[in-house]
BADO-125086 format. One line per 3 residues: for each residue y, x, z of N, C-alpha, C, O. Coordinates in nm, 4 decimals. Layout:
// residues N
Y,X,Z,Y,X,Z,Y,X,Z,Y,X,Z; ...
END
This chain:
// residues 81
0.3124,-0.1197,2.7928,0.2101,-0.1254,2.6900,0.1771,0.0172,2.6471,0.2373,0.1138,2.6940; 0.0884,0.0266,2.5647,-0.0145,0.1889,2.5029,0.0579,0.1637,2.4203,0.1203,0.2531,2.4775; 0.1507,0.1156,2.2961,0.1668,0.1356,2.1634,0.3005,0.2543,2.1677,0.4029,0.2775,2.2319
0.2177,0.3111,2.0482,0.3667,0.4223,2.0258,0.4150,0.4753,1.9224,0.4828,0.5764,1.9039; 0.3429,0.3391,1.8078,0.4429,0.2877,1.6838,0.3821,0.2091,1.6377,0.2642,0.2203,1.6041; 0.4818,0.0715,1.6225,0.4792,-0.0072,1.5429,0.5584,-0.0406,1.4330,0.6808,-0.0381,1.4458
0.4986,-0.0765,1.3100,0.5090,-0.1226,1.1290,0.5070,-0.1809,1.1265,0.3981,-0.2233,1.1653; 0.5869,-0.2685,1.0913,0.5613,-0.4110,1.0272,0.5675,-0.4130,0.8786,0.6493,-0.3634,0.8012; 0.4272,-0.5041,0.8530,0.3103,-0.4869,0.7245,0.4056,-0.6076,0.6518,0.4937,-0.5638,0.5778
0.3966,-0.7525,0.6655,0.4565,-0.8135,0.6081,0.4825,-0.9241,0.6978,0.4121,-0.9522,0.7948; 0.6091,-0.9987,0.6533,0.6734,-1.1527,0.7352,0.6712,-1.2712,0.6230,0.6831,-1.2537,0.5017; 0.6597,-1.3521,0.6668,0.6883,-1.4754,0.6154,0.6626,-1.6284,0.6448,0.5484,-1.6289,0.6907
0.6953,-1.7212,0.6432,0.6942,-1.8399,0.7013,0.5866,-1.9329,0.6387,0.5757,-1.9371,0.5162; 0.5191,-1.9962,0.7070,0.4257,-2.0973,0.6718,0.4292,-2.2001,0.6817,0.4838,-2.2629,0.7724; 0.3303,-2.2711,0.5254,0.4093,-2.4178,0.5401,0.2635,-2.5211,0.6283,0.1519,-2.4742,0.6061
0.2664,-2.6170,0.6962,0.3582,-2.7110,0.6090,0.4709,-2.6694,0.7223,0.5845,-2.6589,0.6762; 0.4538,-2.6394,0.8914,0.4975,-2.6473,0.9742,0.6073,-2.5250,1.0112,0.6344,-2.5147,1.1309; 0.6547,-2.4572,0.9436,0.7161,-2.3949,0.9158,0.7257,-2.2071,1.0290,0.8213,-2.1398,1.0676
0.5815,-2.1917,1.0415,0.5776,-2.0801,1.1598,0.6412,-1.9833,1.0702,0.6516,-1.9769,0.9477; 0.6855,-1.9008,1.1792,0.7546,-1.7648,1.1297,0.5886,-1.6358,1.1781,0.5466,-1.6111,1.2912; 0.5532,-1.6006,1.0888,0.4129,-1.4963,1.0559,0.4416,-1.3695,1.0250,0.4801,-1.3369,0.9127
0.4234,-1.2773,1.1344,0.4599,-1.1137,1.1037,0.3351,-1.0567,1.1369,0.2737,-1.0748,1.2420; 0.2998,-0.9836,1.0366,0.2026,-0.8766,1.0552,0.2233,-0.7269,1.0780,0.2920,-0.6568,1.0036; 0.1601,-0.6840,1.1843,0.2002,-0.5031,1.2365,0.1014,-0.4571,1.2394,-0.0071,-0.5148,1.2453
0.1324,-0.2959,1.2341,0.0395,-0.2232,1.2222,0.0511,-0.1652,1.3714,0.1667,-0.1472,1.4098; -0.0537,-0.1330,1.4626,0.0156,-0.0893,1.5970,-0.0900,0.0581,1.6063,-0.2115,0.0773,1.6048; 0.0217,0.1363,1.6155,-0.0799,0.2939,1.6752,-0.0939,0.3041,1.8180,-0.0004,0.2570,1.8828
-0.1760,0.3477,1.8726,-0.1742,0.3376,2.0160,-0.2104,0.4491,2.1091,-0.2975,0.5274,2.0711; -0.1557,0.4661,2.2240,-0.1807,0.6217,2.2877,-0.3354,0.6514,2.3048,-0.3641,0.7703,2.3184; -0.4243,0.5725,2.3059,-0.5546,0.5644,2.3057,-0.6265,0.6404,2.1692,-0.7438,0.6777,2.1691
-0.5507,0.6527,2.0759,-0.6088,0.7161,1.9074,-0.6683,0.5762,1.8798,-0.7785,0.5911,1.8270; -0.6380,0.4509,1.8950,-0.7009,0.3763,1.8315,-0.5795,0.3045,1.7106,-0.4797,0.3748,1.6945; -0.5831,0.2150,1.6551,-0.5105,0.1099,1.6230,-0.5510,-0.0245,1.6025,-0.6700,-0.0475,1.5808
-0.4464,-0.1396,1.6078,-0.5171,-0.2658,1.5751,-0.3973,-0.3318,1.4995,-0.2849,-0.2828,1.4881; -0.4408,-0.4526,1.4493,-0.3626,-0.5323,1.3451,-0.3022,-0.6281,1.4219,-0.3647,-0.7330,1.4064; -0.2043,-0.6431,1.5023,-0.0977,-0.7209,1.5606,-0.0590,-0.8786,1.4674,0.0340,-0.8749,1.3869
-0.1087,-0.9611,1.4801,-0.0400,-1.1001,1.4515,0.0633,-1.1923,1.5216,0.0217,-1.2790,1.5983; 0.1672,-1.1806,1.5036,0.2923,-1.2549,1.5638,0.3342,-1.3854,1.4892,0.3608,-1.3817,1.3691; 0.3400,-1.5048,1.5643,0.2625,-1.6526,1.4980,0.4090,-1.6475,1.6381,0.4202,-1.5931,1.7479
0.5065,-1.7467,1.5430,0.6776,-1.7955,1.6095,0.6474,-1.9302,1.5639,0.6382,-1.9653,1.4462; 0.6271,-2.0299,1.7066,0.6816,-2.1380,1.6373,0.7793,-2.1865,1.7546,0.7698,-2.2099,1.8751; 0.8645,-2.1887,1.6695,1.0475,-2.2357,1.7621,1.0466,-2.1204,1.8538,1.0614,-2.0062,1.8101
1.0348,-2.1382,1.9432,1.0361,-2.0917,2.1140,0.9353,-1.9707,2.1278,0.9643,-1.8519,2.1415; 0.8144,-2.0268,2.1210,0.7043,-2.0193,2.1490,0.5832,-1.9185,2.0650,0.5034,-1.9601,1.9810; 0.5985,-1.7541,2.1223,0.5498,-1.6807,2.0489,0.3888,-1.6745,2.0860,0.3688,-1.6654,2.2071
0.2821,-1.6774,2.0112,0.1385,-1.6181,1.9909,0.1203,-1.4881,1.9462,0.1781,-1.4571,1.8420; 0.0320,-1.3810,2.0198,0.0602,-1.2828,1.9984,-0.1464,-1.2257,1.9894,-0.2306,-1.2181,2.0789; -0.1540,-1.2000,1.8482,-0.3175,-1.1260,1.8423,-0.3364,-0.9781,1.8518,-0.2607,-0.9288,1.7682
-0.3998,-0.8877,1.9124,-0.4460,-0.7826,1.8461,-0.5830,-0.7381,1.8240,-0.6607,-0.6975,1.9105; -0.6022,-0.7486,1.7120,-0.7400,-0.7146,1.6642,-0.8134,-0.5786,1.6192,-0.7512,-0.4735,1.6037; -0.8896,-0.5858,1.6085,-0.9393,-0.4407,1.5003,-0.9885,-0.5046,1.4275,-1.0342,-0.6186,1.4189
-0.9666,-0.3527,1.3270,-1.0007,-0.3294,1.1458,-1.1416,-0.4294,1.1053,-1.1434,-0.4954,1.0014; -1.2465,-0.4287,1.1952,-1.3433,-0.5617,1.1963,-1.2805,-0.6464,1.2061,-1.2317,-0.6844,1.0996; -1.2502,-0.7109,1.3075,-1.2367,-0.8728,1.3265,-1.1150,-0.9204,1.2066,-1.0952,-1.0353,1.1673
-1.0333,-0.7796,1.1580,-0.9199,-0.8027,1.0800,-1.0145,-0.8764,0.9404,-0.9986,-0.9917,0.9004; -1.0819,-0.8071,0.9014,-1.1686,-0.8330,0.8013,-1.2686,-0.9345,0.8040,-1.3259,-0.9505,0.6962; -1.3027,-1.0030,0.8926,-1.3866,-1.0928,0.9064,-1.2550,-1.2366,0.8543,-1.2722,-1.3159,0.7617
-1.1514,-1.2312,0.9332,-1.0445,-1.3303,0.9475,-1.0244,-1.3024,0.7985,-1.1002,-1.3579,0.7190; -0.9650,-1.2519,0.7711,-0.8847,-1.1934,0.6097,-1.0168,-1.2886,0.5115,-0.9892,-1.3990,0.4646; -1.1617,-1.2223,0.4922,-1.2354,-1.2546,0.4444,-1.2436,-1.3944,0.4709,-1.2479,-1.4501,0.3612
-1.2474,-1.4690,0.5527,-1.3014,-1.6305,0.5940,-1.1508,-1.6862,0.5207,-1.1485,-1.7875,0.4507; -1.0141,-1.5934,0.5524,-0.8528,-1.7218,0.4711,-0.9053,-1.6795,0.3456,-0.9265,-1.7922,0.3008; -0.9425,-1.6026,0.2547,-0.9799,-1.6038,0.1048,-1.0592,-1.6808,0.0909,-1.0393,-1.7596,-0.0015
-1.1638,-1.6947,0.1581,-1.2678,-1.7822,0.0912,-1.2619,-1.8962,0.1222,-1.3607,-1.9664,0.1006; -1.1378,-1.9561,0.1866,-1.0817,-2.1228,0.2475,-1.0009,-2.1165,0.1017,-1.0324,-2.1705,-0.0043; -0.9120,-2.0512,0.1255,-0.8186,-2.0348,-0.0118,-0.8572,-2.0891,-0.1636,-0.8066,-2.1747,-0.2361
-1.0073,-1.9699,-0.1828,-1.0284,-1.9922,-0.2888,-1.1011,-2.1181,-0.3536,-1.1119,-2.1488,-0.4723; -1.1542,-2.1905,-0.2229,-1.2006,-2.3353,-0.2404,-1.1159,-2.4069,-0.2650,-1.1072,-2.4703,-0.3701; -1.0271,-2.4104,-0.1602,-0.8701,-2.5289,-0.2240,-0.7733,-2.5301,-0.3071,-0.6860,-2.6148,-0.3259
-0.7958,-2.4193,-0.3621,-0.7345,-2.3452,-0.5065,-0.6601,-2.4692,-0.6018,-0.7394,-2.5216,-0.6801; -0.5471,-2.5127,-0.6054,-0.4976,-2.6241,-0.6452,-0.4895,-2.7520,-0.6041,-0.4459,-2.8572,-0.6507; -0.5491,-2.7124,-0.4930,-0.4627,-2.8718,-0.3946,-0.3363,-2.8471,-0.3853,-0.2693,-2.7523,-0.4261
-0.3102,-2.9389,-0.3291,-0.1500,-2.9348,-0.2998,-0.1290,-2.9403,-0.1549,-0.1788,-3.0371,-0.0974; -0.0539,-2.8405,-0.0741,-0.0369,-2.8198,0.0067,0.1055,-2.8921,0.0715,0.1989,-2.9128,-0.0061; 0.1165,-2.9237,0.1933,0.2333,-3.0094,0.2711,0.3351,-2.9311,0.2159,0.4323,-2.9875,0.1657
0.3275,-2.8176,0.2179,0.4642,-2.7429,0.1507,0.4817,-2.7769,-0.0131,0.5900,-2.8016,-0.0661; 0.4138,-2.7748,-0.0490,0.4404,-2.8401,-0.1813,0.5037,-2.9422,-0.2028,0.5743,-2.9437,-0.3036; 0.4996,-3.0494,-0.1236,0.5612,-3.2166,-0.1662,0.6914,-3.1866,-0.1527,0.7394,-3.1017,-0.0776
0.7667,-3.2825,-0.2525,0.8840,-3.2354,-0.2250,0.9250,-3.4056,-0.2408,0.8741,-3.4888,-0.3159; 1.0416,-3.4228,-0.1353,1.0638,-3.5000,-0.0691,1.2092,-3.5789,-0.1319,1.3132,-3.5145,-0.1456; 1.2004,-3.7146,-0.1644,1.3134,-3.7476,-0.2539,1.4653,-3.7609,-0.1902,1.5606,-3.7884,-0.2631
END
């Protein structure tokens, strides 16, 4: 691969299905960089790299899903007797 440092921005797990979600920052021998998405479920890794556009298009479209469902209740929420 071109990368010749990677950051990791933030981790954390999503509900309802429980993926493991890491975000990186990747520098690359090219002088470029892109925003790395690492999406774990069990086994089975998905791997994005985007640029600072498409980062922002995505980012922009989960806020504005977000801010519509703003108090639903999400599968992670129920809690189970």
């Amino acid at each position: 691969m071109d990368e010749i440092e990677i950051k990791s921005l933030e981790k954390f797990t999503a509900s309802p299905y429980r993926q493991e979600i890491e975000l990186q920052h990747v520098t690359h021998r090219a002088d470029y960089v892109t925003l790395r998405v690492r999406i774990r479920e069990m086994k089975r890794f998905t791997i994005f790299d985007i640029d600072p556009h498409t980062a922002k298009i995505w980012g922009q479209a989960m806020l504005d899903w977000a801010a519509r469902h703003e108090g639903q209740a999400s599968a992670g929420d129920k809690q189970s007797d």
